[in-house]
TORKOL-608494 format. One line per field, with one value per residue (C-alpha): residue number from 1; x, y, z. Coordinates in nm, 4 decimals, m for minus. Example, Ala and Ser with C-alpha at 12.3 -4.5 7.8 and 13.67 -1.06 7.14 Angstrom:
num: (1 / 2)
X: (1.2300 / 1.3670)
Y: (m0.4500 / m0.1060)
Z: (0.7800 / 0.7140)
***
This chain:
num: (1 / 2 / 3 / 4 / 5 / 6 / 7 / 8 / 9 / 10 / 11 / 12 / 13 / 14 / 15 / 16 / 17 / 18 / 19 / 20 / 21 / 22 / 23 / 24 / 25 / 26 / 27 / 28 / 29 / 30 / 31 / 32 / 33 / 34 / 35 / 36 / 37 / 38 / 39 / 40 / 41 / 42 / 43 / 44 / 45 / 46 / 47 / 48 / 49 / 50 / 51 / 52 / 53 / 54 / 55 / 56 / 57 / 58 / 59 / 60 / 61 / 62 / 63 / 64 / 65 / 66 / 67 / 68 / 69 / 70 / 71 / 72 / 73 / 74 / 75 / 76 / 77 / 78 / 79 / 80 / 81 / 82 / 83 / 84 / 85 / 86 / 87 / 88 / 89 / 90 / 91 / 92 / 93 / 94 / 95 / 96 / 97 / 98 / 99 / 100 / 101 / 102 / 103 / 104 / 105 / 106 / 107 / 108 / 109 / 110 / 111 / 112 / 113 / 114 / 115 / 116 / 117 / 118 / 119 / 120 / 121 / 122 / 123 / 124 / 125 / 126 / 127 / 128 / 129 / 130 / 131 / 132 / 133 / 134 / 135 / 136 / 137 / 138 / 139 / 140 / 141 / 142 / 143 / 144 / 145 / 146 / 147 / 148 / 149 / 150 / 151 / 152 / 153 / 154 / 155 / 156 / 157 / 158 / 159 / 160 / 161 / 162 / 163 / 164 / 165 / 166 / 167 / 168 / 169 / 170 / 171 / 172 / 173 / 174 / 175 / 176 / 177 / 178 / 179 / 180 / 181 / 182 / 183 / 184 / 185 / 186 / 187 / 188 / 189 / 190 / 191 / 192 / 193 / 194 / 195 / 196 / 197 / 198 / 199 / 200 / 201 / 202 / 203 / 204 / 205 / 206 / 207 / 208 / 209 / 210 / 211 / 212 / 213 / 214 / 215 / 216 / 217 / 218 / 219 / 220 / 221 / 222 / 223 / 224 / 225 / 226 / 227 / 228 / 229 / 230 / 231 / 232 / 233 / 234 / 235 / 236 / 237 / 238 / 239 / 240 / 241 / 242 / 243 / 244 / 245 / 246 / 247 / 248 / 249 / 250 / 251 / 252 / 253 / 254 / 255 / 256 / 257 / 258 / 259 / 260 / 261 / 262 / 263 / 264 / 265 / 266 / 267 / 268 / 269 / 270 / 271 / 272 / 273 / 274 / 275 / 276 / 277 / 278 / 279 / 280 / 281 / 282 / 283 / 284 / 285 / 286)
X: (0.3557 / 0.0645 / m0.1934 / m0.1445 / 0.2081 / 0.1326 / m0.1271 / 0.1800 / 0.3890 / 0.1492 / 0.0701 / 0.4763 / 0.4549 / 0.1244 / 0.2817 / 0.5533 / 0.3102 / 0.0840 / 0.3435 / 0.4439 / 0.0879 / 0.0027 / 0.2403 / 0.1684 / m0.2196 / m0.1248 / 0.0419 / m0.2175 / m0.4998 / m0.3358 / m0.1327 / m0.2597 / 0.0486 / 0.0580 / 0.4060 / 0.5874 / 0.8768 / 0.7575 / 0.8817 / 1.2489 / 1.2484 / 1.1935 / 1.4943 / 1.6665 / 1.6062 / 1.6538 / 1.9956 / 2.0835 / 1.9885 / 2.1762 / 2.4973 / 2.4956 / 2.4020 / 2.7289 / 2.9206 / 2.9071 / 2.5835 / 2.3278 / 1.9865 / 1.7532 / 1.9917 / 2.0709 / 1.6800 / 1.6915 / 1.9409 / 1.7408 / 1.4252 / 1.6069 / 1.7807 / 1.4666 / 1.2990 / 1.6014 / 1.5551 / 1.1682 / 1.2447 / 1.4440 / 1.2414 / 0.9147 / 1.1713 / 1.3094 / 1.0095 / 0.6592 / 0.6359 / 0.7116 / 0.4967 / 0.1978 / 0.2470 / 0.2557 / m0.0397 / 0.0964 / m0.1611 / m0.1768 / m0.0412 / 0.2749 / 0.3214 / 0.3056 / 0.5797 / 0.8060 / 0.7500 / 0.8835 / 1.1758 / 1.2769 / 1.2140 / 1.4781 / 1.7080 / 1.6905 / 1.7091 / 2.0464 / 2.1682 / 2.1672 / 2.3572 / 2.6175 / 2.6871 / 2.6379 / 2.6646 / 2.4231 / 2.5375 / 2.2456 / 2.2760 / 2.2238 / 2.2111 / 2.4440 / 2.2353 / 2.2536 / 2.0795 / 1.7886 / 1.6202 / 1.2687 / 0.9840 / 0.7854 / 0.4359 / 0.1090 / 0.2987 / 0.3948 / 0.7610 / 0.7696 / 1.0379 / 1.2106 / 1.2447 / 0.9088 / 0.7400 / 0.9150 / 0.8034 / 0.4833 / 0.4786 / 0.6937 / 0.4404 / 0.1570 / 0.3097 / 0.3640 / m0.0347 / m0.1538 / 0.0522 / m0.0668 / m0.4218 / m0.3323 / m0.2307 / m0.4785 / m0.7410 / m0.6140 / m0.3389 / m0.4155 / m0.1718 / m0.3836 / m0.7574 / m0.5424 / m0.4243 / m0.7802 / m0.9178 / m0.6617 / m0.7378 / m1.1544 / m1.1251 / m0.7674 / m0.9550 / m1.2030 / m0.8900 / m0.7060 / m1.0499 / m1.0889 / m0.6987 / m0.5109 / m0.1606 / m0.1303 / 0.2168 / 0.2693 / 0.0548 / 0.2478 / 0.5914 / 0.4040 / 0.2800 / 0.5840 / 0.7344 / 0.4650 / 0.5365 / 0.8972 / 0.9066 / 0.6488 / 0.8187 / 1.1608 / 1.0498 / 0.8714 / 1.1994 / 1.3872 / 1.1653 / 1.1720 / 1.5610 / 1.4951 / 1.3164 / 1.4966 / 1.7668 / 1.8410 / 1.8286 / 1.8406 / 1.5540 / 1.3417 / 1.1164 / 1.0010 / 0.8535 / 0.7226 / 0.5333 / 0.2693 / 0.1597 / 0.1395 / m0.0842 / m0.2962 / m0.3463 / m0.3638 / m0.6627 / m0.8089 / m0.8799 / m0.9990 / m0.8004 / m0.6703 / m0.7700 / m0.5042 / m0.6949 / m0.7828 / m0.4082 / m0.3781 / m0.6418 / m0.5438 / m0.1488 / m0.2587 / m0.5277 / m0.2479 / 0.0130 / m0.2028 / m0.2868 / 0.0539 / 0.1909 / m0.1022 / m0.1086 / 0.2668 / 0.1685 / m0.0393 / 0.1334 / 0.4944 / 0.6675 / 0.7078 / 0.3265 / 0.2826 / 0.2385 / 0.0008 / m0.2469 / m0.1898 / m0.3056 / m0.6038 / m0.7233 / m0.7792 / m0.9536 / m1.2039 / m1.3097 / m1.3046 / m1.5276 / m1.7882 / m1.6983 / m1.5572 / m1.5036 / m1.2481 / m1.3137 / m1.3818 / m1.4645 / m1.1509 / m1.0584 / m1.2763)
Y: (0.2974 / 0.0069 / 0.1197 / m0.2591 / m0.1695 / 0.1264 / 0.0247 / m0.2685 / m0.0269 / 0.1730 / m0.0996 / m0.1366 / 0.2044 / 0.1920 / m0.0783 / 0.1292 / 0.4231 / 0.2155 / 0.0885 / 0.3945 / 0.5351 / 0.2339 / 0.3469 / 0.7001 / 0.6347 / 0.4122 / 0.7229 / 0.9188 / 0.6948 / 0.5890 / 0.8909 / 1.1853 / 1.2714 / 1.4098 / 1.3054 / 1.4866 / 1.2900 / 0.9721 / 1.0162 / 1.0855 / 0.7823 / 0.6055 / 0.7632 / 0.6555 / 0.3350 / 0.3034 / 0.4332 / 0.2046 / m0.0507 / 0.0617 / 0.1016 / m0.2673 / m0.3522 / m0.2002 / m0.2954 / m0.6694 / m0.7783 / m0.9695 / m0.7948 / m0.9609 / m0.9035 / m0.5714 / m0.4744 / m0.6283 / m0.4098 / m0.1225 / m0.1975 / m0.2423 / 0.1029 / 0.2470 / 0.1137 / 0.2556 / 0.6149 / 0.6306 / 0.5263 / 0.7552 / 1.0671 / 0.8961 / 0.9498 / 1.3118 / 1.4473 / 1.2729 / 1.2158 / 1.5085 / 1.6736 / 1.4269 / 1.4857 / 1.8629 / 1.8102 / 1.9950 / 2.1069 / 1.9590 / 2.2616 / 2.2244 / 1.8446 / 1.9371 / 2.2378 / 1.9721 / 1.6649 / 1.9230 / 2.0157 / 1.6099 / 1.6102 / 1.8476 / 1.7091 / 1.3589 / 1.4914 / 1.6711 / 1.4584 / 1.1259 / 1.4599 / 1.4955 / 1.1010 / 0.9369 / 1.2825 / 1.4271 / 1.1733 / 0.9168 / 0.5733 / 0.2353 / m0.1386 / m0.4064 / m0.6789 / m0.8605 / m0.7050 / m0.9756 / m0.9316 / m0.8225 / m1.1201 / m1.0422 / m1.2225 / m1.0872 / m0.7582 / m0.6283 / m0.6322 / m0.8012 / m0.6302 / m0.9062 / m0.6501 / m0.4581 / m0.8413 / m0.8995 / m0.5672 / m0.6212 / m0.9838 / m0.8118 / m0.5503 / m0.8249 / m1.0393 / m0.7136 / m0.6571 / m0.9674 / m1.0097 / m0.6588 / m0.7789 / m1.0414 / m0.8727 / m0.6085 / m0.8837 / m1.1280 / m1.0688 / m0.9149 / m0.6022 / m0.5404 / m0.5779 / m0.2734 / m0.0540 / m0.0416 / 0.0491 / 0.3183 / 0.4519 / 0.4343 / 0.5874 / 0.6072 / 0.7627 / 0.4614 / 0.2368 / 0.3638 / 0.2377 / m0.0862 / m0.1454 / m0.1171 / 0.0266 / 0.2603 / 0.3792 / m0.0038 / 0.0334 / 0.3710 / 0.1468 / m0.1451 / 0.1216 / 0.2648 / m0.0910 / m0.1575 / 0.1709 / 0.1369 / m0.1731 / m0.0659 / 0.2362 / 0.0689 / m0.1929 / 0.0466 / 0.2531 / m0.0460 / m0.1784 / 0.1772 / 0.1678 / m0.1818 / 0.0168 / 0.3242 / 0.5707 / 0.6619 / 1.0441 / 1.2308 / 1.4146 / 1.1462 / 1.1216 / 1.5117 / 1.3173 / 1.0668 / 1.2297 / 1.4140 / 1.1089 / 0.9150 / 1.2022 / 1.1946 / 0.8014 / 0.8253 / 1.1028 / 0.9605 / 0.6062 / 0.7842 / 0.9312 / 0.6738 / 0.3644 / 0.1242 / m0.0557 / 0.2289 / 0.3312 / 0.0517 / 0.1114 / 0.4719 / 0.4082 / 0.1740 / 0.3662 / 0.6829 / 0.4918 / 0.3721 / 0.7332 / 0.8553 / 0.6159 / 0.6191 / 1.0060 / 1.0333 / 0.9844 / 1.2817 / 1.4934 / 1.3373 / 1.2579 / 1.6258 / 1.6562 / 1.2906 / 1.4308 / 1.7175 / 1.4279 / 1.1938 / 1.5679 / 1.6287 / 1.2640 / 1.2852 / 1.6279 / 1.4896 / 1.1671 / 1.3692 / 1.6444 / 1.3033 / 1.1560 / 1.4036 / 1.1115 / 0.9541 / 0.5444 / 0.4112 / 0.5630 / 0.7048 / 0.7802 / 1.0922)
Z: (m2.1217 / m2.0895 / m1.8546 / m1.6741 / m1.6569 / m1.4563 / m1.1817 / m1.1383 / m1.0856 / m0.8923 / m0.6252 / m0.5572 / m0.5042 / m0.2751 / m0.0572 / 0.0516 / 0.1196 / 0.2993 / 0.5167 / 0.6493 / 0.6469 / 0.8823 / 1.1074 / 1.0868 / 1.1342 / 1.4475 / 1.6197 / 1.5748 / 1.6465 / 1.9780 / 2.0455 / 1.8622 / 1.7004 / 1.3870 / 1.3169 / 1.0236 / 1.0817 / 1.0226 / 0.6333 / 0.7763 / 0.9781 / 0.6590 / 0.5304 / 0.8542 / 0.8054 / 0.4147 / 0.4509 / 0.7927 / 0.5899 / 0.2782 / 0.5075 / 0.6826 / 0.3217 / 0.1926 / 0.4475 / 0.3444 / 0.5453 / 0.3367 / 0.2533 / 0.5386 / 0.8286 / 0.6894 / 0.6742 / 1.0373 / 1.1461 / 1.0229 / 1.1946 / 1.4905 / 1.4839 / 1.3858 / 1.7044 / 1.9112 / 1.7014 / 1.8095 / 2.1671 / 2.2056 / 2.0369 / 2.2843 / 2.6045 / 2.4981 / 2.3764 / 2.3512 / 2.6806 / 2.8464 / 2.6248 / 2.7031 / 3.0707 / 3.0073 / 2.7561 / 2.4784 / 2.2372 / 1.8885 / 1.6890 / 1.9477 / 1.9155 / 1.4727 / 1.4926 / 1.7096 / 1.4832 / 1.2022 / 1.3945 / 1.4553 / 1.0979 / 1.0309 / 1.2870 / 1.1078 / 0.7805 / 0.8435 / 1.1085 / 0.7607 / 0.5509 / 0.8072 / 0.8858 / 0.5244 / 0.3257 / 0.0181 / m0.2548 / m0.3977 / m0.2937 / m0.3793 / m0.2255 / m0.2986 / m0.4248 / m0.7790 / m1.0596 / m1.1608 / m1.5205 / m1.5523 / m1.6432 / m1.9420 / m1.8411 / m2.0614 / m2.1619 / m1.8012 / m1.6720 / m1.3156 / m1.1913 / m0.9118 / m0.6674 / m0.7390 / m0.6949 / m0.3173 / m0.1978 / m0.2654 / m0.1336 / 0.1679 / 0.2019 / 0.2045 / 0.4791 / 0.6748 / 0.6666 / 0.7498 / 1.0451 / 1.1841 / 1.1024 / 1.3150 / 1.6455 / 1.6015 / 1.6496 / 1.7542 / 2.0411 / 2.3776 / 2.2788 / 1.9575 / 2.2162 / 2.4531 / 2.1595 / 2.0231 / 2.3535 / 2.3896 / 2.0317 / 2.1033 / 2.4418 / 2.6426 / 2.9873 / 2.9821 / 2.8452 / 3.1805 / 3.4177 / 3.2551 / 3.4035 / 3.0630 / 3.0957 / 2.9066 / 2.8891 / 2.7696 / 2.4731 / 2.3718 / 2.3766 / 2.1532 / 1.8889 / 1.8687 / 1.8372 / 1.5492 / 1.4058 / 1.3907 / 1.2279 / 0.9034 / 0.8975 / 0.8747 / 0.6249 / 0.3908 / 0.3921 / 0.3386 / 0.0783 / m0.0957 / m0.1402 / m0.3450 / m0.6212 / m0.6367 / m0.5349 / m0.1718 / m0.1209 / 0.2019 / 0.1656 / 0.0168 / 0.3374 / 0.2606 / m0.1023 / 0.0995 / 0.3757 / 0.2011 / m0.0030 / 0.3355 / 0.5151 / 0.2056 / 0.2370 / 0.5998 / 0.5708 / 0.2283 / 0.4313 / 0.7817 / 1.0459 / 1.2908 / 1.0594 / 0.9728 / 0.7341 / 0.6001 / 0.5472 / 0.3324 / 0.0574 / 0.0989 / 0.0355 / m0.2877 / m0.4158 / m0.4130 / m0.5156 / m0.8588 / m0.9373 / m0.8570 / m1.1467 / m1.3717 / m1.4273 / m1.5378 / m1.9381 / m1.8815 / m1.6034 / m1.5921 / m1.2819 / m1.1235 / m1.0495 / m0.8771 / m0.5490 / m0.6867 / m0.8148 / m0.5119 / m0.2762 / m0.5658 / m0.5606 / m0.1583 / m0.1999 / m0.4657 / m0.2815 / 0.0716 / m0.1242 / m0.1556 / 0.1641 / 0.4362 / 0.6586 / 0.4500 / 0.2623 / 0.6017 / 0.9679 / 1.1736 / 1.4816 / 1.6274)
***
């Protein structure tokens, strides 16, 4: 395949990972929650979506629906169990084995309601533009635009809104966050807002360009980390150019490697570039 064709391919790819890598940086950053469920969520949604989709809802509302169920999902796992185990300060290692288990929980909970079967959307089937030698796949060409508009509104309230000024307080310092008057518990409920929604769209978006699976958020996950820790810990925009930069190489290497070892370069590619640069592309949270 044409190496232009590829990095296409690979930035469709790289906008869904940094989408969910956004969100997954902004729990951590603000929270420090290393959540291995985020990936499953992403299923969640993608198959939320898929089943408004199905059920005769158009596209958009059905996307809607699954952003809003996604918010619900992460409320809900905040009230039951990050929380509590904030207020009991729960070490890191303890907050990582209990992310797995809501992993697991998700992951069979979608088996039992929607079953193991591969999936697909409703929507029409639009022919491919030949422009220069690359196929512009329709639905390849909205998530990126999708994944676009998601950024620069995030850009947006991280600078410019006064939710974005408090959840960058909270991530640089939450005790001095919590003197300056900042409440605190409100910024948790806004980041997992803002991390429900990318989570939800990148799942969403994912289920445009292939197959739904139930354990499709496993194959997601370790691509996301890898963005999330290639770009700096706790660094959104670093997420981003992270998600992409994976995303490229994932696609690019499958003349030479095929598609089974995709998540083997997207894991080597982060420990090169952290071997040059521990620190990741750009500084993180510390």
């Amino acid at each position: 395949m044409d190496l232009s064709q590829l990095i296409f391919n690979g930035i469709a790819v790289g906008s869904i990972i940094a989408l969910g890598a956004v969100g997954l940086t902004l729990t951590y950053g603000i929270l420090r929650l290393s959540n291995f469920a985020h990936g499953d969520f992403m299923t969640l949604a993608a198959y939320l979506t898929w089943w408004a989709n199905t059920s005769g809802i158009n596209l958009w509302l059905s996307m809607a629906l699954g952003c809003v169920g996604t918010i619900i999902a992460m409320f809900i796992g905040e009230w039951l169990l990050w929380k509590p185990m904030r207020a009991r300060r729960a070490t890191a290692t303890t907050l990582i084995i209990i992310s797995i288990g809501l992993a697991l929980f998700l992951r069979n909970g979608i088996l039992l309601i929607w079953g193991g079967n591969n999936q697909n959307y409703r929507v029409p089937i639009v022919p491919a533009q030949d422009f220069m030698g690359i196929k512009f796949e329709y639905y390849r060409l909205l998530v990126i635009a999708m994944a676009i508009a998601a950024m620069v509104v995030l850009h947006l309230i991280l600078q410019r809104t006064k939710v974005g000024k408090a959840m960058r307080a909270v991530a640089d310092n939450v005790d001095l966050a919590k003197v300056s008057g900042i409440n605190v518990e409100w910024v948790v409920m806004w980041t997992w807002v803002m991390t429900a929604v990318l989570t939800a769209l990148g799942g969403s978006m994912y289920g445009l360009m292939t197959t739904l699976k139930p354990n499709m958020g496993w194959f997601l996950i370790l691509p996301m980390f890898a963005s999330v820790i290639l770009g700096g810990i706790g660094n959104p925009y670093g997420a981003i150019a992270g998600g992409i930069i994976i995303g490229v190489a994932q696609e690019v290497s499958v003349p030479w490697f095929g598609t089974s070892y995709k998540m083997g370069v997207a894991l080597l590619l982060m420990i090169i570039i952290l071997f040059i640069r521990p620190q990741g592309l750009f500084k993180g949270t510390q």
